[in-house]
C-alpha positions in Angstrom: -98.2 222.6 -102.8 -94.5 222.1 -102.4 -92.4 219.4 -104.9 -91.8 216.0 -103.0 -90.1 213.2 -104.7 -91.7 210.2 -105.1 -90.0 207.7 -102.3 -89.8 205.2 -105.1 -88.1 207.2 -107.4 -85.7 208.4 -104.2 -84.9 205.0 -104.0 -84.5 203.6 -107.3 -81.9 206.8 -108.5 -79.5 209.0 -107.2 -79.0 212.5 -107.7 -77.0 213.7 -110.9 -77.8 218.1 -111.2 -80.6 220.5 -110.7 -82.0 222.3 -114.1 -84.4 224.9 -114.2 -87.2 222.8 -114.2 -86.4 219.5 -113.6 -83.9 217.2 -111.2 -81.6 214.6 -113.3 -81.2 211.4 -111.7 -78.9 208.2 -112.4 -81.5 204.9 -112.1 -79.4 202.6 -110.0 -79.0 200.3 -112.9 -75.4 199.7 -113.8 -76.9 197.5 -116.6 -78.0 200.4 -118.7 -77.2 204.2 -119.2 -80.5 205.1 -117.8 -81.3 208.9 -116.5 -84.9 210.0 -115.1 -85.9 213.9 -115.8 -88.1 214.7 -112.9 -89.9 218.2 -113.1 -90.2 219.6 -110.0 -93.5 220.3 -110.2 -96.0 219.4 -107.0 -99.0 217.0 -107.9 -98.1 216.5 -111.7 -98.9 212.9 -113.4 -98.9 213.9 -117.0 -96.6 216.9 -119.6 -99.9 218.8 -120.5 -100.9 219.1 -116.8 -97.9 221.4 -117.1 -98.4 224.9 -118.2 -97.0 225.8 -121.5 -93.7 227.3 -120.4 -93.1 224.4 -117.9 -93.7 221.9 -121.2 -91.2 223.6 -123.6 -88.7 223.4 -120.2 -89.3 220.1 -120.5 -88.8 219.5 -123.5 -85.5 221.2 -123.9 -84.2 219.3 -120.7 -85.4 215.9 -122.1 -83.1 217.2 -125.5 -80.2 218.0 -123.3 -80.1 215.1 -121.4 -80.7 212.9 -124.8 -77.5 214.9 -126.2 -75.3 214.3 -123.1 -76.3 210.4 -123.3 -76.0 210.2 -127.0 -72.4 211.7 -126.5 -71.1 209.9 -123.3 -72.4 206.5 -124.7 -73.0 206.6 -128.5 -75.7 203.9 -128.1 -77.7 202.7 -131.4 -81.2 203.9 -130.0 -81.8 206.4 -127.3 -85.2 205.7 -125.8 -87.4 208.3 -124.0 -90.5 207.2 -122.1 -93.0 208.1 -119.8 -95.2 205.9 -118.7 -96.1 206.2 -114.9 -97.7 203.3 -114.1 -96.0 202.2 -111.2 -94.8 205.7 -109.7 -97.5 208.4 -111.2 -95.1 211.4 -110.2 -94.1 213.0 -114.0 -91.0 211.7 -115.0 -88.9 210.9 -118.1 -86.8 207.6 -118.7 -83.6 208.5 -120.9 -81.9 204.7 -121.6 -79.1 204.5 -123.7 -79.7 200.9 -125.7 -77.3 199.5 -127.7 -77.3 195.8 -129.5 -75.9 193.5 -126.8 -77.8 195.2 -123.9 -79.6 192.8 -121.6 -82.5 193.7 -122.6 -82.0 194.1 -126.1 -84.1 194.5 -128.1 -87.1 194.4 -125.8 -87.9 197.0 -123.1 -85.9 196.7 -120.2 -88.8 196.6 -117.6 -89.1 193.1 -115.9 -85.5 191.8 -117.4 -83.4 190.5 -115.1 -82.5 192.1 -111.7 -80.9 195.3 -111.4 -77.3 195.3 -111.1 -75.9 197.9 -108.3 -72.7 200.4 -109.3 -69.9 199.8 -107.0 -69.7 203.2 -105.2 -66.7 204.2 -107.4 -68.4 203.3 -110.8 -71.5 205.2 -109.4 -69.3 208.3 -108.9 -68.1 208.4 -111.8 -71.0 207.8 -114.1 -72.6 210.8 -111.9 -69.5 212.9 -112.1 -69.3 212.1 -116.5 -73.0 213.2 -116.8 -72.4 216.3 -114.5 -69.6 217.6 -116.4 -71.6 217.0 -119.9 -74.8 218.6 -118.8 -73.8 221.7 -116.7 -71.9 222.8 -120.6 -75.0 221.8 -122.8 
C-alpha cells in the first residue's frame, strides 16, 4: 500500500523536510515549539509494527529532531510522545516545554485553544528548523 497522511495530521501541521524515513512537520501551534515525526510508512499504528531497520530510522530521526529543538529553543524539558488516540497513523510529538508555557506543567492536550503563526512567524520557525535539521 502507498503512504497517505492522515487528513488530520495534514491539517493540524505543515511541512518542515523529508528524512529518510520519516516527514517533519511544524503543529500549527504557535504556543509551543511542537514538531510531529511522521514515518512514511503505509498502514502503521505502532514503532514495533515497523521492521527493525525502519525502528532504529526512527529512532535516530526522533534524536535529530530532539537535538535541533533542544538547540533552537533550549527548553527545560523536551517531551516525546506517541500516543495515537485521536489520529492512529504512527507519529511522534517533539514539544519543547519550558516553565511559563501555557500548559506548564501539565500536558498540553486540551489547554486552551491553539494559537495560529502569522504567515511570517510560520516561515520562519519552518525555515530555523530546516536549516538545523538538513546539518544534523
Amino acid at each position: 500500500m502507498t503512504f497517505t497522511l492522515h487528513p488530520t495530521l495534514a491539517a493540524d501541521s505543515t511541512p518542515v523536510v523529508s528524512l529518510e524515513l520519516s516527514d517533519v512537520r511544524l503543529m500549527r501551534d504557535a504556543r509551543y515549539p511542537w514538531v510531529l515525526v511522521i514515518p512514511r510508512v503505509a498502514n502503521v499504528k505502532d514503532a514495533y509494527q515497523l521492521d527493525p531497520v525502519q525502528q532504529q530510522t526512527l529512532t535516530r530521526e526522533s534524536a535529530q529532531v530532539s537535538r535541533a529543538l533542544m538547540a533552537l529553543f533550549a527548553p527545560f524539558k523536551l517531551n516525546v510522545a506517541a500516543l495515537g488516540n485521536v489520529v492512529p497513523q504512527l507519529h511522534l510529538h517533539h514539544i519543547a516545554r519550558s516553565p511559563g508555557d501555557p500548559a506548564w506543567p501539565r500536558p498540553v492536550w486540551g489547554v486552551g485553544e491553539p494559537v495560529p503563526y502569522t504567515d511570517e512567524r510560520l516561515a520562519t520557525r519552518v525555515q530555523q528548523l530546516r536549516n538545523v535539521l538538513t546539518v544534523s
